[in-house]
C-alpha positions as MATLAB code, in Angstrom:
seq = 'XXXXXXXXXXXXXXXXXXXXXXXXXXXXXXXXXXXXXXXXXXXXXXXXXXXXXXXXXXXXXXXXXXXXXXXXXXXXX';
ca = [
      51.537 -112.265   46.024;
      52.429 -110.789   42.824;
      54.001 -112.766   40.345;
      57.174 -110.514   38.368;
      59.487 -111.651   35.919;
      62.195 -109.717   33.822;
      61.001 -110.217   30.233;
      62.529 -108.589   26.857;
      61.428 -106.073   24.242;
      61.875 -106.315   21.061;
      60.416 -105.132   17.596;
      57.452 -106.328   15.169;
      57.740 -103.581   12.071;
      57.560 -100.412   13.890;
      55.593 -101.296   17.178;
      58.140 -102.758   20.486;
      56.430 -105.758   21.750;
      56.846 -108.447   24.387;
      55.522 -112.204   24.853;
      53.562 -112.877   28.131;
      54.708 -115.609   29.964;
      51.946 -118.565   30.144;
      52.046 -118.076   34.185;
      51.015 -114.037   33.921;
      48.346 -115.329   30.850;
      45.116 -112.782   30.563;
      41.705 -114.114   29.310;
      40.459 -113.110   26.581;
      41.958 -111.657   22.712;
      41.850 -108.078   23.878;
      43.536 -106.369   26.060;
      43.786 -102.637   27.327;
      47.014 -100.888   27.854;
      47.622  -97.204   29.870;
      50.325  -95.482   31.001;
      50.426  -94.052   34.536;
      53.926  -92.153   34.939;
      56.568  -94.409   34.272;
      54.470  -97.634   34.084;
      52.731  -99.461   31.658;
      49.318 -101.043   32.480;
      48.003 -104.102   30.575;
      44.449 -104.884   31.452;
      41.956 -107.648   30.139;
      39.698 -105.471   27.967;
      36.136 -105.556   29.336;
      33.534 -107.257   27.138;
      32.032 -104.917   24.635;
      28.361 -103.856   25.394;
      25.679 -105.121   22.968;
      25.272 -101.443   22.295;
      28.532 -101.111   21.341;
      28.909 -103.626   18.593;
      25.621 -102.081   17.026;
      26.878  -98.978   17.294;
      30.102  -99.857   14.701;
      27.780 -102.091   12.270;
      27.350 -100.615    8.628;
      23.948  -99.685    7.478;
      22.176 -102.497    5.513;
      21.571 -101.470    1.875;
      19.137 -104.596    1.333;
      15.088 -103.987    1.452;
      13.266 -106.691    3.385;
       9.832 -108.119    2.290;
       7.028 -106.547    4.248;
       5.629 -108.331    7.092;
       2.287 -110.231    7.260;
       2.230 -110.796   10.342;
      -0.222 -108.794   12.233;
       0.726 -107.361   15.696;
       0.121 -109.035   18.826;
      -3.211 -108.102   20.915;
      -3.123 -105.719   23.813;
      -2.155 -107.574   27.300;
      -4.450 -106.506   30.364;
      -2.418 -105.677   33.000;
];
């Protein structure tokens, strides 16, 4: 059963907007939105891939200390 309610519009600054009612409540801060003809399609964004959030990290100016630490010996398989 779907749930449906009849909800208004209205404006923040130059964006329309609209509250979610607790009952139709995503997980979640993100959310992806689409439109598919005349509908609008709000989605739970999917969690962002490990690969992703390296991928928009700055590069680090700082130098790091060299490492002492000599590498592990060779494993026999």
């Amino acid at each position: 059963m779907t749930a449906e309610r009849r909800l208004r519009l209205f404006r923040n600054g130059r964006s329309r907007a609209v509250r979610i009612p607790r009952e139709l409540e995503m997980p979640g801060s993100e959310a992806v939105i689409r439109r598919d003809g005349q509908r609008l399609i709000l989605e739970p964004a999917p969690p962002r891939s490990l690969l992703a959030v390296l991928a928009s990290l700055e590069p680090s100016e700082e130098t790091f200390p060299p490492i002492d630490d000599a590498p592990p010996d060779p494993v026999d398989p």
